[in-house]
VMD Tcl script that builds the backbone (N, CA, C; Angstrom):
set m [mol new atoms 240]
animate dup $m
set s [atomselect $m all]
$s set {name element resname resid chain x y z} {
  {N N UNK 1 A -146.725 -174.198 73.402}
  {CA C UNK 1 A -146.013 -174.750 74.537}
  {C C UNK 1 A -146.735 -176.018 74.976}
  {N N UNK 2 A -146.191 -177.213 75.267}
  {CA C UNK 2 A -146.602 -177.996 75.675}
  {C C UNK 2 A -147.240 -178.377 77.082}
  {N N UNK 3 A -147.616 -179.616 77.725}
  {CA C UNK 3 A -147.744 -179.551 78.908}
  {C C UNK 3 A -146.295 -179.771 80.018}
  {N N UNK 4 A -145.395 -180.568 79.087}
  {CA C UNK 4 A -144.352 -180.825 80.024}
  {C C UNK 4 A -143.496 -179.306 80.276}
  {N N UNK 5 A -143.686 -178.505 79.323}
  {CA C UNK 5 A -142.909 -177.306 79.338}
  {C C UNK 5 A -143.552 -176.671 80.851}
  {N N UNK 6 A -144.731 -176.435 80.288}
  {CA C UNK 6 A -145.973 -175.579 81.342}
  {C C UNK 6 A -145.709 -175.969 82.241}
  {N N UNK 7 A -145.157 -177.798 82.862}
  {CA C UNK 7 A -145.410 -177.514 84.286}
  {C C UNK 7 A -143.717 -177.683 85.067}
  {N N UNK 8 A -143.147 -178.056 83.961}
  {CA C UNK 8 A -141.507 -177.051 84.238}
  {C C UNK 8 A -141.458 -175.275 84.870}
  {N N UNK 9 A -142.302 -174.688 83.861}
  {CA C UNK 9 A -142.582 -172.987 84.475}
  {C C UNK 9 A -143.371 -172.903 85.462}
  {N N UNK 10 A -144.238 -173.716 85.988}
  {CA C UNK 10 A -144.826 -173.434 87.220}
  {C C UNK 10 A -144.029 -173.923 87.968}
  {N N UNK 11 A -143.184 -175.397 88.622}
  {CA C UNK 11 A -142.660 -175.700 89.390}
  {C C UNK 11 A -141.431 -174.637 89.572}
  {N N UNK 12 A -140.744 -174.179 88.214}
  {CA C UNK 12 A -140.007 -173.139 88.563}
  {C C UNK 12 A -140.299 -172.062 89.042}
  {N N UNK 13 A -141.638 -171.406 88.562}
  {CA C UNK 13 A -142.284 -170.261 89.406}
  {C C UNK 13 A -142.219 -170.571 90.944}
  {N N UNK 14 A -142.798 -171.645 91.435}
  {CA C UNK 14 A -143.351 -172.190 92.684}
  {C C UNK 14 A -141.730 -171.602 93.611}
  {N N UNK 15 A -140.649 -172.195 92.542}
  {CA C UNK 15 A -139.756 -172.340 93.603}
  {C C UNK 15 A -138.549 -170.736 93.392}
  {N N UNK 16 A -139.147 -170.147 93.242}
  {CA C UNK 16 A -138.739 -168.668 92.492}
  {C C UNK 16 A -139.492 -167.957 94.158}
  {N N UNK 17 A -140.904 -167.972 93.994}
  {CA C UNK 17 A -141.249 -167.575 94.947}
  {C C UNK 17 A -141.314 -167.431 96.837}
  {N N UNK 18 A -140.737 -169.010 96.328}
  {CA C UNK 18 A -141.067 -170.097 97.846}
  {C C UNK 18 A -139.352 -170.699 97.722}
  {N N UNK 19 A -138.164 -170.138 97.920}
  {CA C UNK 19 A -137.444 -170.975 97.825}
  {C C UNK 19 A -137.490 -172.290 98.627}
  {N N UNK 20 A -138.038 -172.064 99.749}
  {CA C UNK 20 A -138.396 -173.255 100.723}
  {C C UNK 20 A -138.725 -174.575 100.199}
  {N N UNK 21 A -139.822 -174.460 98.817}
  {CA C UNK 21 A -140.528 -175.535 99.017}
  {C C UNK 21 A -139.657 -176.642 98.482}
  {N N UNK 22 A -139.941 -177.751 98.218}
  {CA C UNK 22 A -139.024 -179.026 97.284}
  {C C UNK 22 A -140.187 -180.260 97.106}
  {N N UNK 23 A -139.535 -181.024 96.295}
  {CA C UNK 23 A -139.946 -181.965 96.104}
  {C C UNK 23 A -141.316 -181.620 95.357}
  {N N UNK 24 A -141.328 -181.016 94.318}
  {CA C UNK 24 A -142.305 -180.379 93.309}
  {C C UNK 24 A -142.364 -181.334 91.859}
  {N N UNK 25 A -144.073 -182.245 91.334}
  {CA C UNK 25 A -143.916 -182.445 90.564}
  {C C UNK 25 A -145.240 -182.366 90.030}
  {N N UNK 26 A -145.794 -182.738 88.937}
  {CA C UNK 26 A -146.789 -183.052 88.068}
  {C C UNK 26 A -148.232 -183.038 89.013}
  {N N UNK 27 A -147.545 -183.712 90.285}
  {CA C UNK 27 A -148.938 -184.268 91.063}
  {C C UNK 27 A -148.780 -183.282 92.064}
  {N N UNK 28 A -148.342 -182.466 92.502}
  {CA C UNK 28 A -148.233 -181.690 93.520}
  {C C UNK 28 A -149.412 -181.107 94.029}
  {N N UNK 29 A -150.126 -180.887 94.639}
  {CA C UNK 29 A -151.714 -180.045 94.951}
  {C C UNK 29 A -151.162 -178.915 95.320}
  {N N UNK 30 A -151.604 -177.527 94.629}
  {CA C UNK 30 A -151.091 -176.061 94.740}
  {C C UNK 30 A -151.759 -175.533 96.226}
  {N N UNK 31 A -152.553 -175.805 96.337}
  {CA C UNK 31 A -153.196 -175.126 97.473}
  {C C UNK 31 A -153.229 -176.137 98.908}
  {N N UNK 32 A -152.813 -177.425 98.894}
  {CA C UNK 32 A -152.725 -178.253 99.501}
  {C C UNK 32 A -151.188 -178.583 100.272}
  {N N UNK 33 A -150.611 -178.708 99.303}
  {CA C UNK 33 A -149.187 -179.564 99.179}
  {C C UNK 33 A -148.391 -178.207 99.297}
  {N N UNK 34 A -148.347 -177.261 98.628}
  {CA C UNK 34 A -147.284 -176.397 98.593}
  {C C UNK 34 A -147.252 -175.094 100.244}
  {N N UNK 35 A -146.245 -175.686 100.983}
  {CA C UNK 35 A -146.515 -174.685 102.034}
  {C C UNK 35 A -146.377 -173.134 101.756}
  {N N UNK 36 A -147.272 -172.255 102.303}
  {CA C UNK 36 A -147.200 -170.814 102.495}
  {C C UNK 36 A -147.531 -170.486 100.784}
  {N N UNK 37 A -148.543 -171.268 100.357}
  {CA C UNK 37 A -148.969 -170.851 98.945}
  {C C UNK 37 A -150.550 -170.713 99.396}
  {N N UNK 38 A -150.595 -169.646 98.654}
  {CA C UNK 38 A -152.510 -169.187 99.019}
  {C C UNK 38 A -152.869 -168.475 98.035}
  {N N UNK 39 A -154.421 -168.555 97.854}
  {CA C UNK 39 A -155.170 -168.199 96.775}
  {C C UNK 39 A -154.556 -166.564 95.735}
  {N N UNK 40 A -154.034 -165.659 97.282}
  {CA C UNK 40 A -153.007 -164.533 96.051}
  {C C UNK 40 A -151.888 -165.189 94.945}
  {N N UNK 41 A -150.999 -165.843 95.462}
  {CA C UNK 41 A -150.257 -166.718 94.890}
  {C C UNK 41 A -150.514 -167.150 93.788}
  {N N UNK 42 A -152.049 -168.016 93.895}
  {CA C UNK 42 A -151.975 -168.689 93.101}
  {C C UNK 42 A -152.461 -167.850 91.568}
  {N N UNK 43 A -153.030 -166.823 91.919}
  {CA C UNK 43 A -153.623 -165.843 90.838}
  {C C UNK 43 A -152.550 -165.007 90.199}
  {N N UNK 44 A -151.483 -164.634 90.693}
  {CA C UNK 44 A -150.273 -164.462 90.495}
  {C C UNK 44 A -149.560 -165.700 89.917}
  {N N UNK 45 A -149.824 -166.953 90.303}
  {CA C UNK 45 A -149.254 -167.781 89.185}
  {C C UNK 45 A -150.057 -168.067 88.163}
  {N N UNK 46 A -151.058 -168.020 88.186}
  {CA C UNK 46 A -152.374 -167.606 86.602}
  {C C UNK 46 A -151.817 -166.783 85.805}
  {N N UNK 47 A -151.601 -165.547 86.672}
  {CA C UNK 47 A -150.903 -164.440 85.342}
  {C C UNK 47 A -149.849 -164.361 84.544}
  {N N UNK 48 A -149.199 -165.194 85.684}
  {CA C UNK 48 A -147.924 -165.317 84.812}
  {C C UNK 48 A -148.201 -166.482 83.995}
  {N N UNK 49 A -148.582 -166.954 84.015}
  {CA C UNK 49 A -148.616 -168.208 82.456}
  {C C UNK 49 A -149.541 -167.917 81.760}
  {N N UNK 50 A -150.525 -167.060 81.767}
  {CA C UNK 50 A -151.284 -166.069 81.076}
  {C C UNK 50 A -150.751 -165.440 79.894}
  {N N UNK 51 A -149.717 -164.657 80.344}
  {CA C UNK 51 A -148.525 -163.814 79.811}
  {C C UNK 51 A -147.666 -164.414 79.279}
  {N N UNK 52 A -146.604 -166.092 79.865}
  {CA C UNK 52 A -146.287 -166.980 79.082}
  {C C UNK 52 A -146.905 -167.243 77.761}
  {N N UNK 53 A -148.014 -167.298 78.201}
  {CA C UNK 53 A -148.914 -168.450 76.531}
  {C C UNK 53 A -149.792 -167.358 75.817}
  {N N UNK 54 A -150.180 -166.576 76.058}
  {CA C UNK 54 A -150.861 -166.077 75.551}
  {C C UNK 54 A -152.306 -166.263 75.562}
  {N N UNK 55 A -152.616 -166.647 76.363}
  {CA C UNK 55 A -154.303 -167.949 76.736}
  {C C UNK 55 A -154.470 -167.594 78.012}
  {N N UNK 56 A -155.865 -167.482 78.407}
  {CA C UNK 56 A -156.940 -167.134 79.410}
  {C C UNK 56 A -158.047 -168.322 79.427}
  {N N UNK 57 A -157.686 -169.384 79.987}
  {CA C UNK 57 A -158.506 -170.854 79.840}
  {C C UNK 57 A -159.727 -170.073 81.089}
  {N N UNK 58 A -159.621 -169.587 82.038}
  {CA C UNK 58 A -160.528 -168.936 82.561}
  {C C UNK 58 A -161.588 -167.787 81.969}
  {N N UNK 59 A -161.393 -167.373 80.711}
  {CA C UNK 59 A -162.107 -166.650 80.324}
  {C C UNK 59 A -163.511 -166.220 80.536}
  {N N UNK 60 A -164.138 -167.701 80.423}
  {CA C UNK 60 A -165.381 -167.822 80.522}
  {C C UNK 60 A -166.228 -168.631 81.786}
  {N N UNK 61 A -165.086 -168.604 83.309}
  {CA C UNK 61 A -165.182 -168.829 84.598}
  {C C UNK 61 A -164.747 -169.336 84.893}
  {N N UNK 62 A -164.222 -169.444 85.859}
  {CA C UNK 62 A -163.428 -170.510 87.007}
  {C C UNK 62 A -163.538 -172.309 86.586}
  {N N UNK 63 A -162.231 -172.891 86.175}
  {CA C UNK 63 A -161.891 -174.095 86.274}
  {C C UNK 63 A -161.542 -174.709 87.358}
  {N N UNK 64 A -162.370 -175.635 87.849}
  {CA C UNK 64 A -161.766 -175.966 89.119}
  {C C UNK 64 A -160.378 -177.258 88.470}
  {N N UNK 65 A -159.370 -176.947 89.306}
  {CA C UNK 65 A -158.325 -177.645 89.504}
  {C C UNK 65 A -157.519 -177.843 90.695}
  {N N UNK 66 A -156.781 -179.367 90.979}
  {CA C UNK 66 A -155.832 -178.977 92.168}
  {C C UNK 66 A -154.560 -179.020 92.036}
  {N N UNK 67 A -153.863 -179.660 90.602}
  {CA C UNK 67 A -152.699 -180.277 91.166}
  {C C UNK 67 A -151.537 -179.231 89.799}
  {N N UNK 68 A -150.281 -179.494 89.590}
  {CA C UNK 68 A -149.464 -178.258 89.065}
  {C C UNK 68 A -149.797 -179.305 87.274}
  {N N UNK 69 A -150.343 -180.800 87.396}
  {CA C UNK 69 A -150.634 -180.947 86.121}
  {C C UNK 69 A -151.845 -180.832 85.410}
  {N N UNK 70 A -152.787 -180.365 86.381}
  {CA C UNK 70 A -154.352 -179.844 86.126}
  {C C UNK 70 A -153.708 -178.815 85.771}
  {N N UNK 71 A -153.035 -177.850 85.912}
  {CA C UNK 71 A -153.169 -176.394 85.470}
  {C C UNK 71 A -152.494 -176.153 84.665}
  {N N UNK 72 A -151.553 -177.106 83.852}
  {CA C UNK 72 A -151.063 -177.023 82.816}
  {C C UNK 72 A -151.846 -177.385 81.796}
  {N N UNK 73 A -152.710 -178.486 82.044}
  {CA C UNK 73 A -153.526 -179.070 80.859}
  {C C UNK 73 A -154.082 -178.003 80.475}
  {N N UNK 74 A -154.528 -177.107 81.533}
  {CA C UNK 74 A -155.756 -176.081 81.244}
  {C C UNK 74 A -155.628 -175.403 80.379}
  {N N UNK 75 A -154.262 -174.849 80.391}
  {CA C UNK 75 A -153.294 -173.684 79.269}
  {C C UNK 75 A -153.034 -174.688 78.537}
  {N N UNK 76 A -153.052 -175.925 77.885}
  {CA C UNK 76 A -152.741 -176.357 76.628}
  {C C UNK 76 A -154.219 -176.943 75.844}
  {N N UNK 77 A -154.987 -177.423 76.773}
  {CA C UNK 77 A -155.985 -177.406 76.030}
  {C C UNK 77 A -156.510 -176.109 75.448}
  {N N UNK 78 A -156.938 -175.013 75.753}
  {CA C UNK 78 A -157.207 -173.775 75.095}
  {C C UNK 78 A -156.577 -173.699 74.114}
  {N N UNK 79 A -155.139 -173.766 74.030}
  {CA C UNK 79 A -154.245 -173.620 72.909}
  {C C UNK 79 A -154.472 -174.424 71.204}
  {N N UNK 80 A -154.890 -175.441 71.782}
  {CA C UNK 80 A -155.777 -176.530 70.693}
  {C C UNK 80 A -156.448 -175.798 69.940}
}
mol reanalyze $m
mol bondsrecalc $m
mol representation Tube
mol addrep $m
């Protein structure tokens, strides 16, 4: 899966969960930008693209990232 795919499924996740939110893209900050999104959320959106890809880029500890195209790279670089 690519990155443009990856952050198609998160913005769709985002807005699955949150019908509220809008205006969702590449640059979005998850923990910043997205209202009524918090750290459960966001581990819940880990898993699910976990389960998408088949890849655990966290495996070996916490990546810091902020934005919905940091966290796609994350799951495609592993994939490499």
């Amino acid at each position: 899966m690519d990155k443009k795919d990856l952050i198609d499924k998160i913005i769709d996740y985002l807005n699955k969960i949150n019908p509220k939110v809008n205006s969702l893209n590449d640059k979005t900050k998850l923990l910043e930008e997205v209202i009524d999104f918090d750290s459960l959320d966001l581990a819940g959106l880990i898993s699910y693209l976990e389960e998408e890809t088949n890849l655990d880029p966290f495996q070996d500890g916490f990546i810091e990232f902020e934005s919905i195209e940091e966290l796609a790279i994350l799951f495609t670089e592993k994939s490499n």
